[in-house]
N, C-alpha and C positions, 0 to 999 in steps of 0.2 A: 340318619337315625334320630338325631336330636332336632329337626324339627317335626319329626311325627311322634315323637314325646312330647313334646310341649302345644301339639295339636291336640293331641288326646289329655293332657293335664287341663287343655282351655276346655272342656269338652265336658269333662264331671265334677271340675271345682264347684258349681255354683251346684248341683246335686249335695255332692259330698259335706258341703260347709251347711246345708238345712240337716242333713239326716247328722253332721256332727252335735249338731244345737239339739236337733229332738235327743239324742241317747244323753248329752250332759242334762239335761232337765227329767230324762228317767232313770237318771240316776239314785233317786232317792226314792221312787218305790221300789214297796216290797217283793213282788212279784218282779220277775227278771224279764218274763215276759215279751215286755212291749223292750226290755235291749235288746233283747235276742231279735228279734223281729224288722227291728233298724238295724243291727249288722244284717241283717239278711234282705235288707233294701240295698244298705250302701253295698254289700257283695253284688248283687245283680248289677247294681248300676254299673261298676266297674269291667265284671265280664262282658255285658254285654255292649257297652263303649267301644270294645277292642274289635267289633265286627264293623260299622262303616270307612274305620280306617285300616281295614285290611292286616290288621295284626293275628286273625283267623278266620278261615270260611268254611262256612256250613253250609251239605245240601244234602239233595237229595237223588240217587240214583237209582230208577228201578224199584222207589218205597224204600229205600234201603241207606238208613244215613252215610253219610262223610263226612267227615273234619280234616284239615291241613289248618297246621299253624303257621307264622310267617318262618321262611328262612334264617332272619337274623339274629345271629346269635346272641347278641350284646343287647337286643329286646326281650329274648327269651331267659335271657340270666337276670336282666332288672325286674321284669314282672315275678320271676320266681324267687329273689330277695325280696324285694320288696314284698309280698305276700306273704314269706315266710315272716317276717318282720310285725307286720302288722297282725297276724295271726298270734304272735307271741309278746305281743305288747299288750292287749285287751286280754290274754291270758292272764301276765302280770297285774296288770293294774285293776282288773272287776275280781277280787278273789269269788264273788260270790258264783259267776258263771263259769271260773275254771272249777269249782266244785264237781260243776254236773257233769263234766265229762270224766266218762269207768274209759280209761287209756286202754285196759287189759296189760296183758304181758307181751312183753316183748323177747319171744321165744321160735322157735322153729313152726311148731305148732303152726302160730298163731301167722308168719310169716306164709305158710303153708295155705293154709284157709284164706290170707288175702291176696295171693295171685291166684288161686283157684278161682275163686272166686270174681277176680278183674278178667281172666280167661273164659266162667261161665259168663260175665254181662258181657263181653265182647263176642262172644264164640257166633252169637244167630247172624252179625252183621258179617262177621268175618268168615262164615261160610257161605253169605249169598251175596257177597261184595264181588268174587272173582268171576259171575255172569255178565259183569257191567264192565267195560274197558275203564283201566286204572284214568285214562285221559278224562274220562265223564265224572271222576269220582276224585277231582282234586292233584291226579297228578303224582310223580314219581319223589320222592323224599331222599334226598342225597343223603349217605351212610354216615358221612362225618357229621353229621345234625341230630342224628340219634341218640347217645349219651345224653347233651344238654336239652335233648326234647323229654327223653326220659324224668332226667333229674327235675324239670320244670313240668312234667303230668304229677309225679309225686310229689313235690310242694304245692304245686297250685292246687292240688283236687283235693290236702290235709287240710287247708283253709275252711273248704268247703264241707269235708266231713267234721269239721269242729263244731262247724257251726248247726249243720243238720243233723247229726248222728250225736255230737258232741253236748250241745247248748238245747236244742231243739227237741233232742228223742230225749235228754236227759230231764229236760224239765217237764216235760208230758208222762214221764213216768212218775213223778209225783204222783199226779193226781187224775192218773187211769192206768188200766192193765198195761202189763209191757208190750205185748204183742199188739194192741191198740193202741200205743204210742211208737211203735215201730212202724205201724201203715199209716198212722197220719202220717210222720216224719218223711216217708217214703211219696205219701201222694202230695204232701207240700213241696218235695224238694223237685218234683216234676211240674206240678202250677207254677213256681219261678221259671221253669225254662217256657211258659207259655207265650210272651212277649219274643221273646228269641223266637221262637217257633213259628210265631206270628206277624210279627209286623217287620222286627230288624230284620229278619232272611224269612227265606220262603220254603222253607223244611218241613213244615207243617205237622201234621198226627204221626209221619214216620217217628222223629227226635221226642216229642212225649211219649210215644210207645217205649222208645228205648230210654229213656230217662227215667221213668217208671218201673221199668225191668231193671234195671241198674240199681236204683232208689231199692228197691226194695230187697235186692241180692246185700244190698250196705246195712241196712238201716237191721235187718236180721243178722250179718255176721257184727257189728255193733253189739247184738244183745246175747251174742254167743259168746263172743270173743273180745270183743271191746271197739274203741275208734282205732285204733292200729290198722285192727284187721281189714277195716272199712274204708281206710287211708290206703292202705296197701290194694284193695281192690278196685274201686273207683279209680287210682293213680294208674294202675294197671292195663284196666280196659279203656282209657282213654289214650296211653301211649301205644296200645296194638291199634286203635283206629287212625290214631293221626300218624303213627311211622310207615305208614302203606306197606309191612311186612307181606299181607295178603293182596 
């Protein structure tokens, strides 16, 4: 384990340390903008890292995505502290872009609308996934993996809704309608999985299709219910694709 962390650390330090230097130097403008923007660089850089060293793979079956994350547990608990971490450190310290994320409540309600809603983005794969033998589509996912795959889809994918639904839908609602800051939000946070789609794996328009129907099941329970519910859904439909339940 600890030399394919410190493969992957050799891997996006030299990213990670430019996009650290551009967000301390935008620090001092007004507009949030251009940080949101660079966490949303160094976010990609990081997920998408984790694909040539086998820490997750992504295809395609039939037009029909897959994801499996790695087996090891002691990787899937670092990555998901550690994101949780860093997520809640740029909370801390930029008050200005914890501002823009509406959290919502944290109610039944709202817990309700976002597995619904992790159940609607995931529901089209997960009913045309069982045409395709589990073998071609990633493979069988041991039972004792599931808890820490869970709790690491819903931290890892909060990160992500902070920053898109959170930082992203929140500052675009400034300064245009909601529902037009809800489909940008939605069609930017699928052009990020475009390189993934493209060049790291070979997944192609299936993963932007579904990343797009995803995006935008979020970026609308966001303006309904808040980033909870969006957390909760994203986290959701990414733990029913990668658990092979279907």
């Amino acid at each position: 384990m600890l030399p394919d962390l410190l493969a992957y650390g050799v891997r996006i330090l030299p990213g990670l340390l430019l996009i650290g230097a551009c967000f301390a130097l935008a620090r001092g403008e007004r507009d949030p903008l251009l940080r949101i923007m660079t966490l949303v660089f160094g976010f990609v850089l990081i997920r998408d890292a984790m694909t040539p060293l086998g820490f997750w793979r992504l295809g395609v079956a039939g037009a029909v995505p897959w994801l499996r994350f790695t087996d090891q547990v002691g990787i899937l608990l670092l990555f998901g502290l550690g994101t949780l971490a860093l997520t809640l450190g740029v909370l801390r310290l930029d008050g200005e872009l914890s501002s823009l994320v509406r959290w919502g409540r944290f109610i039944p309600v709202t817990v309700g609308w976002g597995i619904g809603g992790g159940v609607l983005a995931a529901g089209p794969v997960l009913l045309l996934s069982p045409l395709t033998p589990i073998a071609q589509r990633g493979g069988n996912v041991a039972v004792t993996l599931l808890p820490v795959l869970l709790a690491f889809s819903l931290v890892g994918n909060l990160a992500e809704e902070v920053l898109f639904r959170g930082f992203l839908q929140g500052r675009l609602e400034q300064h245009t309608g909601a529902t037009r800051a809800a489909l940008l939000s939605a069609l930017l946070f699928a052009a990020c999985h475009a390189f993934l789609a493209s060049t790291v794996t070979d997944a192609g328009w299936p993963l932007l299709a579904f990343t797009l129907y995803e995006g935008l099941i979020c970026a609308f329970l966001r303006l309904r219910s808040g980033v909870i519910a969006a957390a909760l859904a994203h986290g959701t439909a990414i733990f029913l694709l990668a658990s092979a339940l279907v």
